[in-house]
C-alpha positions as CSV (number, residue, x, y, z in Angstrom):
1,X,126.6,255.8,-13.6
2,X,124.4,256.3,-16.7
3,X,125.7,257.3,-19.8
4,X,127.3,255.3,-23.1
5,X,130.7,254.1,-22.7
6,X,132.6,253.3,-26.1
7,X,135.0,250.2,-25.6
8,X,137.3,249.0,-28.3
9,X,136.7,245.5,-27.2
10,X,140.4,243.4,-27.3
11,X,140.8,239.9,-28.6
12,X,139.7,236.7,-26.8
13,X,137.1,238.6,-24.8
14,X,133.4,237.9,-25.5
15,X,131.0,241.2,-25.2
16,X,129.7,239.8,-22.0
17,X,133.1,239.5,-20.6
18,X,133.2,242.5,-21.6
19,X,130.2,243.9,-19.5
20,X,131.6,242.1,-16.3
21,X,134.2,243.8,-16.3
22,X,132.9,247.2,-16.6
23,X,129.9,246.4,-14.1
24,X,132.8,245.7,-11.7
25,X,134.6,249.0,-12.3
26,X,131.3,251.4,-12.8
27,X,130.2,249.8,-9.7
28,X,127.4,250.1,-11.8
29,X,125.0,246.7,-12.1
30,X,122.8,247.5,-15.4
31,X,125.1,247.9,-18.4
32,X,124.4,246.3,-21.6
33,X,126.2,246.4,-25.1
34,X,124.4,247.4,-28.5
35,X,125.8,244.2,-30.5
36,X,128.0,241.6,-29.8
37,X,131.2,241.2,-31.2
38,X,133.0,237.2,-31.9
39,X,135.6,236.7,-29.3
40,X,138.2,237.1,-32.4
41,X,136.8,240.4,-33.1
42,X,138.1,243.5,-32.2
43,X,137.3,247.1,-32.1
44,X,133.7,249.5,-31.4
45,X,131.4,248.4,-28.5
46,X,128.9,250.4,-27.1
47,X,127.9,249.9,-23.4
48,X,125.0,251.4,-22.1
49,X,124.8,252.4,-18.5
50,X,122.1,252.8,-16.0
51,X,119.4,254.5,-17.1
52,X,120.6,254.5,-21.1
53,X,119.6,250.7,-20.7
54,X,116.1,252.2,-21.6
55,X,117.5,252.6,-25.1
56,X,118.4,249.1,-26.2
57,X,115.4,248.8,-28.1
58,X,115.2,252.2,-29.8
59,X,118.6,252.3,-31.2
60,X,118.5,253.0,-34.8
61,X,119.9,250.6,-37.3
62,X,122.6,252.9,-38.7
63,X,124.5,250.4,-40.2
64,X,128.3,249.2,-39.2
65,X,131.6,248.9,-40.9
66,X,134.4,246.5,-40.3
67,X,137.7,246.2,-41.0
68,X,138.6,242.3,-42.3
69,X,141.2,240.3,-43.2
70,X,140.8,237.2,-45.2
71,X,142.7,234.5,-46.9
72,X,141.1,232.6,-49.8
73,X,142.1,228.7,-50.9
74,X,140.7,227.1,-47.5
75,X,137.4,227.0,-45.9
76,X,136.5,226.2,-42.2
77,X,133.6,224.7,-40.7
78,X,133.0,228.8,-38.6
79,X,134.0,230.3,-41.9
80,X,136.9,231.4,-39.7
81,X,140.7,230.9,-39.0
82,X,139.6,229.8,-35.7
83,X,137.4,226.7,-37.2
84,X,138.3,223.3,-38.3
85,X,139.8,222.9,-42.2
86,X,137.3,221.7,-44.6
87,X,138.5,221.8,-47.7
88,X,141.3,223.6,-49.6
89,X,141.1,225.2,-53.0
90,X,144.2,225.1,-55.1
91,X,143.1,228.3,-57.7
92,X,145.1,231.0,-57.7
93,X,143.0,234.0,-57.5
94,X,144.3,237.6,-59.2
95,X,143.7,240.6,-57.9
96,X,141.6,242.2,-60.9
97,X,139.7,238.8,-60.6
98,X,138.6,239.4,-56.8
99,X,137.9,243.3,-57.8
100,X,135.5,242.2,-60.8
101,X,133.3,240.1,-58.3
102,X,132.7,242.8,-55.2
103,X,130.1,244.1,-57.2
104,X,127.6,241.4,-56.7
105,X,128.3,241.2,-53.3
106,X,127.4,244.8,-52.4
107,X,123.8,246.5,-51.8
108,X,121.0,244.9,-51.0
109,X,121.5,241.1,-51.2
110,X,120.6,237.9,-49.5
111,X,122.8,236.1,-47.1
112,X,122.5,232.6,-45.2
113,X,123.6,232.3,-42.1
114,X,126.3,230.4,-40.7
115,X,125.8,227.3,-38.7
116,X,128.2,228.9,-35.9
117,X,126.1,232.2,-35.4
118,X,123.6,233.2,-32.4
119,X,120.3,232.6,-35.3
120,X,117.9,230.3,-33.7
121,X,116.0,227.2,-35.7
122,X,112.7,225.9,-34.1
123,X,113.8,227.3,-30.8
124,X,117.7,226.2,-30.6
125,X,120.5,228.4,-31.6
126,X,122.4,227.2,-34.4
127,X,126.0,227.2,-33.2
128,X,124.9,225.0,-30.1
129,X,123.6,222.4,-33.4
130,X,126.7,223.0,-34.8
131,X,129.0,222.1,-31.9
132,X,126.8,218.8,-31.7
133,X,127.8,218.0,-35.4
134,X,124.6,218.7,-36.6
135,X,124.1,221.3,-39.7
136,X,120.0,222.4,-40.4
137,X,118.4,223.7,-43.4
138,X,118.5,227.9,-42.9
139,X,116.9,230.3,-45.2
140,X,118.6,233.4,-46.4
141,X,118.2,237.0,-45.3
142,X,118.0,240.1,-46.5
143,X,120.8,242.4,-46.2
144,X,122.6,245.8,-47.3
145,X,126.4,246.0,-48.1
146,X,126.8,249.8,-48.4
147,X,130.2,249.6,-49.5
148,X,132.9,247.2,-49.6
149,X,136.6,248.0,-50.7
150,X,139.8,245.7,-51.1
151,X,142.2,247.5,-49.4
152,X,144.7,245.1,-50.2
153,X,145.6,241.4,-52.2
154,X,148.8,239.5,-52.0
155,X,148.5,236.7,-54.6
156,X,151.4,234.7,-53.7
157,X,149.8,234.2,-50.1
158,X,146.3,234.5,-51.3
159,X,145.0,236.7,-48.3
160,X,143.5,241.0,-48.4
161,X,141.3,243.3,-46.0
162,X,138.3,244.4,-46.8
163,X,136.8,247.5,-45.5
164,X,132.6,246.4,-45.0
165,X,130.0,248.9,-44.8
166,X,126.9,246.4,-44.0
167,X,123.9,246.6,-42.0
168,X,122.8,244.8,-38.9
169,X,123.1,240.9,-39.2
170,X,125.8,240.8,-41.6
171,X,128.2,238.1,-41.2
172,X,131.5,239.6,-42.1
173,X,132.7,235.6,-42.2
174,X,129.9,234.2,-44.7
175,X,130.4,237.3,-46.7
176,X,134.6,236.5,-47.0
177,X,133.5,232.8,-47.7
178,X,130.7,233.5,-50.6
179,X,133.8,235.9,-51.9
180,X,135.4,232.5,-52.2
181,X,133.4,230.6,-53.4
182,X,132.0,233.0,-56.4
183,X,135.6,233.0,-57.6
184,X,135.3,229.2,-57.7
185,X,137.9,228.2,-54.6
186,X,137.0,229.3,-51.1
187,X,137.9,231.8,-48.2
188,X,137.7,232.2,-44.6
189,X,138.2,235.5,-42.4
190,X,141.3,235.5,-40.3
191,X,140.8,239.3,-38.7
192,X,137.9,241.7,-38.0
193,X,137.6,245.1,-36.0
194,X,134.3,247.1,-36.2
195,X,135.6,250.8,-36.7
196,X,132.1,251.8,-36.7
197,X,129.1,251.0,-34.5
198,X,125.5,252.7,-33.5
199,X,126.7,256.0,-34.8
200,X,130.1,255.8,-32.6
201,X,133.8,255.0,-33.9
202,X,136.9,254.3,-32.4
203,X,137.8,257.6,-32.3
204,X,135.4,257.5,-29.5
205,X,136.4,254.3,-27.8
206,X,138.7,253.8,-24.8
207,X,140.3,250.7,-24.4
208,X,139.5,248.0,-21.0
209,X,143.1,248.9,-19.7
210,X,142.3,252.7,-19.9
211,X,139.0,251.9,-18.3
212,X,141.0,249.9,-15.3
213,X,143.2,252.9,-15.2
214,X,140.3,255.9,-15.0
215,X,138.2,253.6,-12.7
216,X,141.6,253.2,-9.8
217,X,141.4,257.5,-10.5
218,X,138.1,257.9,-10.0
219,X,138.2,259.5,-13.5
220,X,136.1,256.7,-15.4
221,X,132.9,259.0,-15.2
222,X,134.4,261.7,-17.8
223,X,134.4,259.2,-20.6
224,X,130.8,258.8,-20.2
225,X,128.6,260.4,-23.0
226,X,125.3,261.6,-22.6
227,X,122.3,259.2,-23.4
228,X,120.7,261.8,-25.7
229,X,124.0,261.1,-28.4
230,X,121.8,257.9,-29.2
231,X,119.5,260.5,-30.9
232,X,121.0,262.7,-32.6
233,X,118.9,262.2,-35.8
234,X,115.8,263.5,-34.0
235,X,114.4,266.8,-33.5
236,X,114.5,268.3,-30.2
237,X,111.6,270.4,-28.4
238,X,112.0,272.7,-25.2
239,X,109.2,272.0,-23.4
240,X,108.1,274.3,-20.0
241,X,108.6,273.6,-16.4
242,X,104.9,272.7,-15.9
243,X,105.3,270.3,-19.0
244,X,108.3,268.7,-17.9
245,X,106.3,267.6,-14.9
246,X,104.3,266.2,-17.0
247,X,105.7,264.6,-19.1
248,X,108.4,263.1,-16.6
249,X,105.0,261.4,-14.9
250,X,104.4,260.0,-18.5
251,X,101.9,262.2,-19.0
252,X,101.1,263.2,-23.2
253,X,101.9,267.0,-24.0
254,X,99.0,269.2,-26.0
255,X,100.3,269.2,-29.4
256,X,98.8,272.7,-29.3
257,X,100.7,273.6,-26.8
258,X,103.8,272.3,-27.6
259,X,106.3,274.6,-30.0
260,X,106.1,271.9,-32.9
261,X,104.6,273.5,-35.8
262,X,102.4,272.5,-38.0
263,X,104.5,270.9,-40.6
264,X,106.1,269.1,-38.0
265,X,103.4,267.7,-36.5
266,X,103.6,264.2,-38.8
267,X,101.8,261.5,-37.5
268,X,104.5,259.1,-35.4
269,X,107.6,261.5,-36.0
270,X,109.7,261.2,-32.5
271,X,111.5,264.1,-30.8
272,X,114.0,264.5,-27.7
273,X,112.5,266.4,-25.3
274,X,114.4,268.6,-23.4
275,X,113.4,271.0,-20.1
276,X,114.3,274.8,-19.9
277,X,117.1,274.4,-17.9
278,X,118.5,271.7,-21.4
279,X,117.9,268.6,-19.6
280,X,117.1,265.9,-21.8
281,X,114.0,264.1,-20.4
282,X,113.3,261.9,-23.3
283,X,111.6,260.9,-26.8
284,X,108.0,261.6,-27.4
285,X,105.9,260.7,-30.3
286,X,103.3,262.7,-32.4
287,X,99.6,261.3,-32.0
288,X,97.5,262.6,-34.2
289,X,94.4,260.7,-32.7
290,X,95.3,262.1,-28.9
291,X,96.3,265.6,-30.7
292,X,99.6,265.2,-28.3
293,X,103.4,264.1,-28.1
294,X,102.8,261.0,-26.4
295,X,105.9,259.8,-24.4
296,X,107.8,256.8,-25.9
297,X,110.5,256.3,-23.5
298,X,111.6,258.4,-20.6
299,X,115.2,259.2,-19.3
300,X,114.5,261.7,-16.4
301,X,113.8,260.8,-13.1
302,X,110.0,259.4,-12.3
């Protein structure tokens, strides 16, 4: 099977239990995920199958968005409700308080990350340091909050979602804790589902009990989506029969003899090639130097 399957991943499950499970009812051996998701986490999980494994690498960064509860007045050693208490704050946070410090917390800003994350430090990944009692010096990272709204705040119980607009490697977590923190007690996240990931939503999703379901049916197959959805931000370009030859052999394509004119023809600038017939064969990239669209990766067969 080859194709991107949407999962809305359900609680407890890591994303590689995730993949087991699919492999098993795709009958399909190489799927991977676009981003993994905590075992608390819920919600958007791409899974790319067969031949759309060729894309791991080129997926653009187009940013994800969360859904997440918190609760401020107690901090854990994940930053989570699923860590150990660490300390307990006894301020009383208000509402217009926690408003007037979102602000600094959204566009481009630096984040550290947490001890119980996937990072790696001199070769060993953090959260295996963490598990050992050890915490290490980590430098922060830059990264974009796009947007980030209180949905809602009950201060009697101290705890809100947050709708998080962030790009890649932004720990919703660290984020809730620095919240808490800034308004000089502390906060952990108690809930997240990612409604948004690699340009998919979970409008698009299907959940693993559906997938059981269309896999006994023989019906999994229709909630495959083409590989070419991953690109929708490029240009496309029909290419001939003779080309698509060609090019499916890996072979360059005569920018001259391609339809890309002139002012398209930008050194580097990718496009999704497709044959006459509408098949998409791949992405190719302008070379100015070669004077051709050079192939970057290809999805038809070789």
């Amino acid at each position: 099977m080859n194709g991107i399957i949407i999962i809305d991943k359900p609680q407890d499950f890591t994303s590689f239990d995730v993949v087991a499970v699919m492999r098993r009812l795709c009958k399909e051996r190489k799927i991977g995920h676009t981003g993994t998701l905590d075992p608390m986490a819920t919600g958007v999980l791409p899974l790319l199958l067969g031949k759309a494994t060729r894309a791991a690498s080129l997926i653009e960064d187009t940013g994800k968005e969360y859904l997440a509860g918190f609760r401020l007045g107690v901090a854990t050693d994940t930053q989570d409700s699923t860590g150990k208490v660490t300390a307990q704050s006894e301020t009383k946070v208000t509402k217009a308080q926690l408003l007037a410090v979102l602000p600094q917390f959204t566009g481009d800003i630096m984040q550290m990350p947490p001890m119980y994350s996937a990072v790696s430090k001199n070769g060993q990944r953090l959260y295996k340091l963490a598990r050992q009692g050890i915490e290490v010096e980590r430098e922060s990272r830059p990264i974009t909050v796009e947007n980030l709204l209180l949905n809602e705040f009950d201060e009697n119980t101290q705890t809100g979602s947050l709708t998080v607009g962030c790009s890649k490697g932004t720990y919703i977590r660290t984020l809730c804790a620095d919240i808490g923190t800034q308004l000089q007690s502390c906060g952990i996240m108690t809930n997240l589902r990612r409604t948004r990931a690699a340009g998919f939503t979970l409008a698009d999703s299907i959940t693993l009990e559906e997938a059981k379901e269309r896999s006994v049916a023989g019906t999994l197959e229709q909630k495959a989506l083409p590989i070419e959805k991953l690109f929708e931000s490029y240009e496309k370009i029909m290419v001939t029969e003779a080309q698509t030859v060609r090019f499916c052999n890996g072979g360059g394509l005569s920018l001259e003899r391609t339809s890309l004119l002139a002012q398209q023809q930008t050194e580097g600038k990718i496009f999704c090639a497709y044959s006459p017939d509408q098949t998409f064969l791949g992405l190719g990239k302008v070379n100015l130097e070669k004077a051709e669209l050079s192939v970057l990766k290809l999805f038809c067969e070789q």
